[in-house]
mmCIF file of the N, C-alpha and C atoms, coordinates in Angstrom:
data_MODEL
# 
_entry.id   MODEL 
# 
loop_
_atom_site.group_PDB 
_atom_site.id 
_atom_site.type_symbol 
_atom_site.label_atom_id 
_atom_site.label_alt_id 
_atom_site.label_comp_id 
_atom_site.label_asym_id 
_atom_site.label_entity_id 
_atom_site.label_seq_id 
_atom_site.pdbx_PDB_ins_code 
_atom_site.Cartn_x 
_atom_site.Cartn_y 
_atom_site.Cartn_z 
_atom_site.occupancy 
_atom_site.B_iso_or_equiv 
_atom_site.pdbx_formal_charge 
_atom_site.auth_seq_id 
_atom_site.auth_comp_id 
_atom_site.auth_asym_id 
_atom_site.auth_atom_id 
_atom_site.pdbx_PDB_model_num 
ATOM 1   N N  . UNK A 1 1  ? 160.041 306.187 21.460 1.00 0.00 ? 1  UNK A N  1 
ATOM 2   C CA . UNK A 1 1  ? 160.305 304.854 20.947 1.00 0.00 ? 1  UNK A CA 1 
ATOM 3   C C  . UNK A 1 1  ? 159.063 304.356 20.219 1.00 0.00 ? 1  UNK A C  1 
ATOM 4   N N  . UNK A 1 2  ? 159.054 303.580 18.831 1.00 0.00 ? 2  UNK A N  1 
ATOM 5   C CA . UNK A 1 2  ? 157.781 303.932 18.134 1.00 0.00 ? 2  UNK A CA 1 
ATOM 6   C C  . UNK A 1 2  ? 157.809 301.874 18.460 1.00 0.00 ? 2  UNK A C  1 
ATOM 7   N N  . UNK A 1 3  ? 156.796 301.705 18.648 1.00 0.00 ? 3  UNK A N  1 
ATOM 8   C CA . UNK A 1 3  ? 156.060 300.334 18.649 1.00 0.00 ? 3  UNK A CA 1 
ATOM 9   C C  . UNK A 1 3  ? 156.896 299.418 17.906 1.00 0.00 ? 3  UNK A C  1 
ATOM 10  N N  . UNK A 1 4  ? 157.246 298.776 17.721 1.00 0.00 ? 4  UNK A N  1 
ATOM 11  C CA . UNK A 1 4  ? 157.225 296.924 16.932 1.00 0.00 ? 4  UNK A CA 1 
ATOM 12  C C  . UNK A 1 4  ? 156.378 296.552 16.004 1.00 0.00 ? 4  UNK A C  1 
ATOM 13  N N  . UNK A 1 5  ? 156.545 296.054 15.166 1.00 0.00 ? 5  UNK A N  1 
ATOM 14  C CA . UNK A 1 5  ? 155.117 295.161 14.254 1.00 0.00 ? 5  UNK A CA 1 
ATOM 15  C C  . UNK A 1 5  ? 154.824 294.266 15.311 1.00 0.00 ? 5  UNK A C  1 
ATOM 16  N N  . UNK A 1 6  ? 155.413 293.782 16.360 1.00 0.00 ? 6  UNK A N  1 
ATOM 17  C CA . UNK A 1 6  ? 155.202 292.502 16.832 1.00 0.00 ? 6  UNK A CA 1 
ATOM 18  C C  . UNK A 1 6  ? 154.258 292.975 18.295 1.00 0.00 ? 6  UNK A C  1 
ATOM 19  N N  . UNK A 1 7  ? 154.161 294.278 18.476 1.00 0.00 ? 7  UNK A N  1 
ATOM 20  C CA . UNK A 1 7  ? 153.407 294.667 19.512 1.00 0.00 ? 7  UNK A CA 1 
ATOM 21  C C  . UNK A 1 7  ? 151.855 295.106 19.118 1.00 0.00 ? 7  UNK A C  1 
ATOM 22  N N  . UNK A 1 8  ? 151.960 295.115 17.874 1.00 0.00 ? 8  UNK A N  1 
ATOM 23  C CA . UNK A 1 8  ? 150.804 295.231 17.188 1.00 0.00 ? 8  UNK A CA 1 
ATOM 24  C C  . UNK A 1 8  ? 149.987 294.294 17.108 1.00 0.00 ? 8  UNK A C  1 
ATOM 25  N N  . UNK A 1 9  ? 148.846 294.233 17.110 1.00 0.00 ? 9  UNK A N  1 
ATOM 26  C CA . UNK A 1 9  ? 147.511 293.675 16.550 1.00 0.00 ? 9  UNK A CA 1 
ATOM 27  C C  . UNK A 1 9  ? 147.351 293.158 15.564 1.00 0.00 ? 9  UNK A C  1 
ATOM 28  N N  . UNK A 1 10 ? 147.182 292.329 14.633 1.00 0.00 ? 10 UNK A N  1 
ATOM 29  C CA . UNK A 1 10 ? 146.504 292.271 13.138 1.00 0.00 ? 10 UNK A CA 1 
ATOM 30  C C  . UNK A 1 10 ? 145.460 291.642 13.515 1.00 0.00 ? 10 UNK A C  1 
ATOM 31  N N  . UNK A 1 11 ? 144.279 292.861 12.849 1.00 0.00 ? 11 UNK A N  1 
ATOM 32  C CA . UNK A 1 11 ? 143.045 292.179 12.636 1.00 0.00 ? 11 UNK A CA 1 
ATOM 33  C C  . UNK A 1 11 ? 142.931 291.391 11.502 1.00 0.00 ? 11 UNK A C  1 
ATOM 34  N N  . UNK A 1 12 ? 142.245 289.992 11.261 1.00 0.00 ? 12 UNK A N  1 
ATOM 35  C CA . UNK A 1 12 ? 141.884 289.052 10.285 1.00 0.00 ? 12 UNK A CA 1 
ATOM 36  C C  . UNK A 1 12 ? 140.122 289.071 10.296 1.00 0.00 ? 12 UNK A C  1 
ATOM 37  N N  . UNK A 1 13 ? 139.930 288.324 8.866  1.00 0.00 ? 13 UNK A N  1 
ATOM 38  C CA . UNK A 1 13 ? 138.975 288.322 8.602  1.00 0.00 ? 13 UNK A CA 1 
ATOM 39  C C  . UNK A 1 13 ? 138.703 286.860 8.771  1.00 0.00 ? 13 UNK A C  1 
ATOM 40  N N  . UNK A 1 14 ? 139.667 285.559 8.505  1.00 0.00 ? 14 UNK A N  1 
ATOM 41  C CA . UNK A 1 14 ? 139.304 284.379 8.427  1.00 0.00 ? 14 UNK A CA 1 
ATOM 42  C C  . UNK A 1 14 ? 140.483 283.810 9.785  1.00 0.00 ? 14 UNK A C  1 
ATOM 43  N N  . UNK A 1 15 ? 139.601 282.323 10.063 1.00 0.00 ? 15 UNK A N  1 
ATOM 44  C CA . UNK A 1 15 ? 140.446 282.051 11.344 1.00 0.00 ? 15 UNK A CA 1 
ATOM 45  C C  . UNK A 1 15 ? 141.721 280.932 11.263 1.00 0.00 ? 15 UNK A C  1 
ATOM 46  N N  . UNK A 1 16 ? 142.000 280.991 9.949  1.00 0.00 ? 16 UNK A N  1 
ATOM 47  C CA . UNK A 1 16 ? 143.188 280.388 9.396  1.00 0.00 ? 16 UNK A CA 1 
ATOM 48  C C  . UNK A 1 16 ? 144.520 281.737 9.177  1.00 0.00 ? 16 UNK A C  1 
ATOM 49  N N  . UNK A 1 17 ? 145.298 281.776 9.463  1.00 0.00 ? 17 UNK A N  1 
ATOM 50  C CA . UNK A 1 17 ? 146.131 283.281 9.398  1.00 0.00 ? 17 UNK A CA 1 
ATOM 51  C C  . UNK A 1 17 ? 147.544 282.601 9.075  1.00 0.00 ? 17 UNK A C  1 
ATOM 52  N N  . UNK A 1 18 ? 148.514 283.315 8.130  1.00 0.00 ? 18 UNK A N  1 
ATOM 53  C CA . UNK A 1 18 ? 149.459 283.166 8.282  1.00 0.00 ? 18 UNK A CA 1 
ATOM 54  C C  . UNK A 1 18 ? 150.736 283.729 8.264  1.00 0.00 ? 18 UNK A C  1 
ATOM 55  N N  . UNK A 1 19 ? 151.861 283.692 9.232  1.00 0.00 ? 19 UNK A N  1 
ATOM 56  C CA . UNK A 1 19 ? 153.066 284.489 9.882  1.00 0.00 ? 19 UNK A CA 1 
ATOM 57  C C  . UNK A 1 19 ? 154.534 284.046 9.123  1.00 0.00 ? 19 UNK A C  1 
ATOM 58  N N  . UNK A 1 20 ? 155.089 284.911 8.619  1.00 0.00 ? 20 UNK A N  1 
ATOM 59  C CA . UNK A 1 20 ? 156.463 284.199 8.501  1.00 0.00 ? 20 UNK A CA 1 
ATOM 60  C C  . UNK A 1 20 ? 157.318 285.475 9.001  1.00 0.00 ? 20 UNK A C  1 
ATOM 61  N N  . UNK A 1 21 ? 156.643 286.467 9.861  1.00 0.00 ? 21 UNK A N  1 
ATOM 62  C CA . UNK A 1 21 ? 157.704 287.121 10.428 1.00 0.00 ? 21 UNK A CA 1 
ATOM 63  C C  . UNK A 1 21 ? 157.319 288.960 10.009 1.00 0.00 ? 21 UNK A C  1 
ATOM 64  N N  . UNK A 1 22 ? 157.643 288.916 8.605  1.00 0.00 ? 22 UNK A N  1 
ATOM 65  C CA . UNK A 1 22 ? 157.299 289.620 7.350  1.00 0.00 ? 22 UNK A CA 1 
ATOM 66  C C  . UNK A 1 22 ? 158.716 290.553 6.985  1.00 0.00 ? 22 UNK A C  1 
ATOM 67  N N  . UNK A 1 23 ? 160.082 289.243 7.580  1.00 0.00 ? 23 UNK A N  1 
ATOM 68  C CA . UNK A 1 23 ? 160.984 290.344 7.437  1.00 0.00 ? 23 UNK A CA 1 
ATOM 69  C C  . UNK A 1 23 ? 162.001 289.740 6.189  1.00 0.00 ? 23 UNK A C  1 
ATOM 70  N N  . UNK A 1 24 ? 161.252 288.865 5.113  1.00 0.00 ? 24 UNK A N  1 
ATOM 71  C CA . UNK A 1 24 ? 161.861 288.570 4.110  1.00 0.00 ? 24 UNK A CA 1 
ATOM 72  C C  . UNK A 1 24 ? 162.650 287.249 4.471  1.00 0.00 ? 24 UNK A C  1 
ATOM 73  N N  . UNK A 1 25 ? 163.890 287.767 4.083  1.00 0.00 ? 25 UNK A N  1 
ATOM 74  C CA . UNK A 1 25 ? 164.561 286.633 4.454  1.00 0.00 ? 25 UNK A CA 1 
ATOM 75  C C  . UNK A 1 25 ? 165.259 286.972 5.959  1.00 0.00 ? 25 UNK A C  1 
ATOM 76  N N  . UNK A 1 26 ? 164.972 287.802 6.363  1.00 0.00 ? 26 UNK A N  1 
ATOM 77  C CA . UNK A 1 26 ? 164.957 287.915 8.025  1.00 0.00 ? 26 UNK A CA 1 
ATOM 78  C C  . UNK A 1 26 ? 163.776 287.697 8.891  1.00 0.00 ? 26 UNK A C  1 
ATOM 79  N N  . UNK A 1 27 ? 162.938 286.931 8.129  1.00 0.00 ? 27 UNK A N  1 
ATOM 80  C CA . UNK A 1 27 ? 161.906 286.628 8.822  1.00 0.00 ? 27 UNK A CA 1 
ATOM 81  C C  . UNK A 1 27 ? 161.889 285.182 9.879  1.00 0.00 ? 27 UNK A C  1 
ATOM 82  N N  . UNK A 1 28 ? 160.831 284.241 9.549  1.00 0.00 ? 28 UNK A N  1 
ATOM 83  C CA . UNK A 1 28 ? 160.962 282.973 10.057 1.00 0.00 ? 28 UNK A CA 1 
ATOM 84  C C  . UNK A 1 28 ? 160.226 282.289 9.658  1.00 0.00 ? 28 UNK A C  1 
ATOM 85  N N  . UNK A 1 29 ? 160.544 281.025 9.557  1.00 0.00 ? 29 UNK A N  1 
ATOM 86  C CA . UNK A 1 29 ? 159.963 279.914 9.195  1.00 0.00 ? 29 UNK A CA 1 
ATOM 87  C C  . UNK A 1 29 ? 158.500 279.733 8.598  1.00 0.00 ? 29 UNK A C  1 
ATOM 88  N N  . UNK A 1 30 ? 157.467 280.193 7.764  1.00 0.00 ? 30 UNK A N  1 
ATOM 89  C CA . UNK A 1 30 ? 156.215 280.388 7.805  1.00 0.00 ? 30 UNK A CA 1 
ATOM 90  C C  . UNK A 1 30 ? 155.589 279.554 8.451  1.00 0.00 ? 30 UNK A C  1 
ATOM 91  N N  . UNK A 1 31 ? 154.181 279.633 9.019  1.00 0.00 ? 31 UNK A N  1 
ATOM 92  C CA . UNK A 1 31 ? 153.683 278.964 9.893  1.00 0.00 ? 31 UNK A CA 1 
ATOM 93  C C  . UNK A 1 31 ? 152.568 279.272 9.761  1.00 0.00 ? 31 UNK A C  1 
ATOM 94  N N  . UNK A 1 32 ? 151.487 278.615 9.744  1.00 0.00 ? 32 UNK A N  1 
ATOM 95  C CA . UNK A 1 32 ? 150.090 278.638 9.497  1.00 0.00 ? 32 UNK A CA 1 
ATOM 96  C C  . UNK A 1 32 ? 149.438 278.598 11.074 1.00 0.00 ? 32 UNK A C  1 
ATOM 97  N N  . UNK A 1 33 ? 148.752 279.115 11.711 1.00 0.00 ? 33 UNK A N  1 
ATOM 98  C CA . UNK A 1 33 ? 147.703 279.211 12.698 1.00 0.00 ? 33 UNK A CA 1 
ATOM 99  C C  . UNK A 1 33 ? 146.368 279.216 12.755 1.00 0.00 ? 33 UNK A C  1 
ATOM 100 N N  . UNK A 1 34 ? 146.307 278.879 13.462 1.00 0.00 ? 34 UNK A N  1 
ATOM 101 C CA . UNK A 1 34 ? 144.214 278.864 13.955 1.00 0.00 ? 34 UNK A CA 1 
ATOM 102 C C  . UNK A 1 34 ? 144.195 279.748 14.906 1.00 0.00 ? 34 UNK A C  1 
ATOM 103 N N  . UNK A 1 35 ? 143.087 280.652 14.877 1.00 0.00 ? 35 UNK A N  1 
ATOM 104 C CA . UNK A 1 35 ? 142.342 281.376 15.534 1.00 0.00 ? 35 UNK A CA 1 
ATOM 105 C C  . UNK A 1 35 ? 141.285 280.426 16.130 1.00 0.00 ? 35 UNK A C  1 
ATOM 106 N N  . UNK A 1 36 ? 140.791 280.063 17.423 1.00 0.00 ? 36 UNK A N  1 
ATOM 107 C CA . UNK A 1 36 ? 140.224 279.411 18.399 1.00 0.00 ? 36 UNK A CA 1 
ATOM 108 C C  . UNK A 1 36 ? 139.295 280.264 18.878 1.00 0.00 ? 36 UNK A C  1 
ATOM 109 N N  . UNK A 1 37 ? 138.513 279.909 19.945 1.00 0.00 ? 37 UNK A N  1 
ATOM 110 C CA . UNK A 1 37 ? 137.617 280.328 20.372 1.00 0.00 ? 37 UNK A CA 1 
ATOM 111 C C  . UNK A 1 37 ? 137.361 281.311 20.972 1.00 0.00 ? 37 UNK A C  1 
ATOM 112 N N  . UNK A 1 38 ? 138.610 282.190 21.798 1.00 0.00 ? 38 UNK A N  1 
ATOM 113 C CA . UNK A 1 38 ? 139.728 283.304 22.326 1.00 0.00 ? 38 UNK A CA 1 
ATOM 114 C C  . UNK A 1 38 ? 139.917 284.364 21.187 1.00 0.00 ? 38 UNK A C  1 
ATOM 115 N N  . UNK A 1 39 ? 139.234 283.780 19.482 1.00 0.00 ? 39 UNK A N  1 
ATOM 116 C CA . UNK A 1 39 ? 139.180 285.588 19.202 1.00 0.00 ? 39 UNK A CA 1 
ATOM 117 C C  . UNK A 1 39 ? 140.879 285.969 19.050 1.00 0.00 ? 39 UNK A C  1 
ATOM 118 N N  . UNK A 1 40 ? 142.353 285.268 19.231 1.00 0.00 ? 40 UNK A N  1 
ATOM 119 C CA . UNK A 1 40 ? 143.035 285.617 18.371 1.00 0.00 ? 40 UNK A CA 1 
ATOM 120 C C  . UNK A 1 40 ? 144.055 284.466 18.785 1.00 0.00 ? 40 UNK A C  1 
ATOM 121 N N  . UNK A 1 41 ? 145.039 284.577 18.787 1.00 0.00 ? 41 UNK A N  1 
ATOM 122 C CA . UNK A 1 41 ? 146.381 283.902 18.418 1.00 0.00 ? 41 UNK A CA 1 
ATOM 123 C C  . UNK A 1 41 ? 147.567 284.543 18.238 1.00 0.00 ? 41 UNK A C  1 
ATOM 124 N N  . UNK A 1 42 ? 148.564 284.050 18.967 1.00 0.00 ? 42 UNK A N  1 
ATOM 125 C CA . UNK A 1 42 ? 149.775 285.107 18.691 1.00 0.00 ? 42 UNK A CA 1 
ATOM 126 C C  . UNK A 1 42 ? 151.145 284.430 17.743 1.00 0.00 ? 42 UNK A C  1 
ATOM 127 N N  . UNK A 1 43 ? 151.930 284.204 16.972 1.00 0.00 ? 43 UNK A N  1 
ATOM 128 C CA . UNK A 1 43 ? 152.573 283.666 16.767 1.00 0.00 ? 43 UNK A CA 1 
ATOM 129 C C  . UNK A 1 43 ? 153.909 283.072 17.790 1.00 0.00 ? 43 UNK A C  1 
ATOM 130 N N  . UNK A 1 44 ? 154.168 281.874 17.492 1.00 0.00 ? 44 UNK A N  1 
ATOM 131 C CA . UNK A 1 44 ? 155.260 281.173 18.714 1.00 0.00 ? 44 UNK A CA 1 
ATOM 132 C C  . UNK A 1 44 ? 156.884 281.866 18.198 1.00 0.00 ? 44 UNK A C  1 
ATOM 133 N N  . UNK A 1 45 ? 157.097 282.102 17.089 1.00 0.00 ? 45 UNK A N  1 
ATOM 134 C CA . UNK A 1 45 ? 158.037 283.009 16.966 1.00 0.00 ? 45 UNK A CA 1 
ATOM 135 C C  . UNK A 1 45 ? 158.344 284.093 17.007 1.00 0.00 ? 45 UNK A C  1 
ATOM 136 N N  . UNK A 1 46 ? 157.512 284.756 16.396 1.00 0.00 ? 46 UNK A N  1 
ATOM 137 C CA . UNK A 1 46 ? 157.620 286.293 17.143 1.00 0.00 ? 46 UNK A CA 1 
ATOM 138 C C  . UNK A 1 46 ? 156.728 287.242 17.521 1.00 0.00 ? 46 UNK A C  1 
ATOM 139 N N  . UNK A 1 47 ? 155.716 286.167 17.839 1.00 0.00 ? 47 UNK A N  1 
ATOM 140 C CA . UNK A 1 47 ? 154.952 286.975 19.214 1.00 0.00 ? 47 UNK A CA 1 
ATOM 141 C C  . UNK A 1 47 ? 153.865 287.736 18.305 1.00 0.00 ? 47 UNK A C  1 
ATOM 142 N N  . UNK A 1 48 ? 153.668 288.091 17.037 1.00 0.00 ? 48 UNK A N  1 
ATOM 143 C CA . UNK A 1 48 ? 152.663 288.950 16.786 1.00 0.00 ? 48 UNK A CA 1 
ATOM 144 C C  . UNK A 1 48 ? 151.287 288.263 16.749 1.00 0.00 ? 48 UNK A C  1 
ATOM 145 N N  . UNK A 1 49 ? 150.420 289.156 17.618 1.00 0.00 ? 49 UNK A N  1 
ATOM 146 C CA . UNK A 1 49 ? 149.346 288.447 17.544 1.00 0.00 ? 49 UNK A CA 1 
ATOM 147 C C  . UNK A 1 49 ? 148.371 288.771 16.511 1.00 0.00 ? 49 UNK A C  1 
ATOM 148 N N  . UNK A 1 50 ? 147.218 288.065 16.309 1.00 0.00 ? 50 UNK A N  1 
ATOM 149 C CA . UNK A 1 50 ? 146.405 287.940 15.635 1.00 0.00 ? 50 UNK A CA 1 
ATOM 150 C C  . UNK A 1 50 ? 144.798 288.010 15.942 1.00 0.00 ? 50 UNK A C  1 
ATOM 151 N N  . UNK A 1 51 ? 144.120 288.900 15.846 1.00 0.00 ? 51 UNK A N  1 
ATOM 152 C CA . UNK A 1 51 ? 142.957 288.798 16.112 1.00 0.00 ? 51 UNK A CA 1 
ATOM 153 C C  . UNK A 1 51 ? 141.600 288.905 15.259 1.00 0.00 ? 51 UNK A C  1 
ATOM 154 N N  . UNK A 1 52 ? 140.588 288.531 15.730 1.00 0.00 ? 52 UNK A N  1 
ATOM 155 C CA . UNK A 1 52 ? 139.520 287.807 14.624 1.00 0.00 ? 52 UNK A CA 1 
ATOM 156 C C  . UNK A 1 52 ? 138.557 289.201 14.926 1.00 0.00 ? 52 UNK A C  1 
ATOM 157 N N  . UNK A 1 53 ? 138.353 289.688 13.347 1.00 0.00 ? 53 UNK A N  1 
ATOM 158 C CA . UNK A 1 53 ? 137.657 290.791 13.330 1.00 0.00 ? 53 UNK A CA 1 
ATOM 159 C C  . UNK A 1 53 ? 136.233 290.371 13.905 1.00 0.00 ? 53 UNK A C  1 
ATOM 160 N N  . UNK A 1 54 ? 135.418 291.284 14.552 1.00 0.00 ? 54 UNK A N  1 
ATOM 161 C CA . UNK A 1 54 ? 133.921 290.992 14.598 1.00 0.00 ? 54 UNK A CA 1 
ATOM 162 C C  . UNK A 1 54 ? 133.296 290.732 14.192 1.00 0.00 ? 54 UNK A C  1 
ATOM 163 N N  . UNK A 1 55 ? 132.347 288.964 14.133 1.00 0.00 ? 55 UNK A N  1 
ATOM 164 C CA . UNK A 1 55 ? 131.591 288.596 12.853 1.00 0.00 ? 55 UNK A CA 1 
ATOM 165 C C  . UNK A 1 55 ? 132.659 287.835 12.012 1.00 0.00 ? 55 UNK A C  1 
ATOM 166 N N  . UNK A 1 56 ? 133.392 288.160 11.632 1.00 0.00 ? 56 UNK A N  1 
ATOM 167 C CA . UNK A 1 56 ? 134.205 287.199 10.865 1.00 0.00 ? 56 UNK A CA 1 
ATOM 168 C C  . UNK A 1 56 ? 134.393 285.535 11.308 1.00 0.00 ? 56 UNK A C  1 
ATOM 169 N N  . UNK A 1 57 ? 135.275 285.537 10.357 1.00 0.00 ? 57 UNK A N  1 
ATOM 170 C CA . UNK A 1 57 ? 135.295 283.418 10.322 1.00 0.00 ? 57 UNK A CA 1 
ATOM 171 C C  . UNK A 1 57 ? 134.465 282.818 11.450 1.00 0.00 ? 57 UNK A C  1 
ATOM 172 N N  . UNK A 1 58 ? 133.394 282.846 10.780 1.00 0.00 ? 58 UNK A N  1 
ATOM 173 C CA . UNK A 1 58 ? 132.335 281.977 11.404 1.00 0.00 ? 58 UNK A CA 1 
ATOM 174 C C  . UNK A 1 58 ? 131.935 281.031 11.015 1.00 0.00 ? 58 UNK A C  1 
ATOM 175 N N  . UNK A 1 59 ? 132.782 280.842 9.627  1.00 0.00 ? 59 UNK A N  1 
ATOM 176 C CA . UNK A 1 59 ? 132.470 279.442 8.940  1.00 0.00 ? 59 UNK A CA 1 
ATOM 177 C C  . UNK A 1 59 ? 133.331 278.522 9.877  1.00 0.00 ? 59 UNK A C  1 
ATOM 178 N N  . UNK A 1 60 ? 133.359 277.104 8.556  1.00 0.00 ? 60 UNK A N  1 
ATOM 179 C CA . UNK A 1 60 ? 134.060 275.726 9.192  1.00 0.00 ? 60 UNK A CA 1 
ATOM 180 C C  . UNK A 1 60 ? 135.597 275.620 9.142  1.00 0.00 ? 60 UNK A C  1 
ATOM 181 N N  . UNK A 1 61 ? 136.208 276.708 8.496  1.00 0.00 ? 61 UNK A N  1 
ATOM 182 C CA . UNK A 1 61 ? 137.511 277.007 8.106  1.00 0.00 ? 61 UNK A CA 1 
ATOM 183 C C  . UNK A 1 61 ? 137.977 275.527 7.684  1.00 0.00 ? 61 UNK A C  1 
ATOM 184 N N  . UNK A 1 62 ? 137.460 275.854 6.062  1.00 0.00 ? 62 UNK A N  1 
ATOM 185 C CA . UNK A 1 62 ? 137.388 274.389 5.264  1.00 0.00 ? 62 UNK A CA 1 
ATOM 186 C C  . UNK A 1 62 ? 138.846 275.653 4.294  1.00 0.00 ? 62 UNK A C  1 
# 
């Protein structure tokens, strides 16, 4: 049984990220997130999380 996109990881570079699923128009709703202090974030719809590469967004996420 081969993995999910949604069991997967995405590493980011900045701590603004954004999800709409990635299944087109079978996707969902787009949705913008923050990456916090925890280094990642998962989306509330379908679960894929998000994590903040090493060193990255260390700015003010202006």
């Amino acid at each position: 049984m081969a993995a999910s996109d949604e069991d997967q990881a995405v590493t980011v570079q900045e701590r603004r990220v954004y999800c709409d699923g990635g299944g087109g128009t079978l996707g969902h709703p787009g949705v913008y997130l923050n990456i916090e202090a925890a280094g990642h974030v998962a989306c509330p719809y379908c679960s894929r999380r998000f994590e903040l590469a090493e060193g990255a967004g260390a700015g003010a996420g202006h």
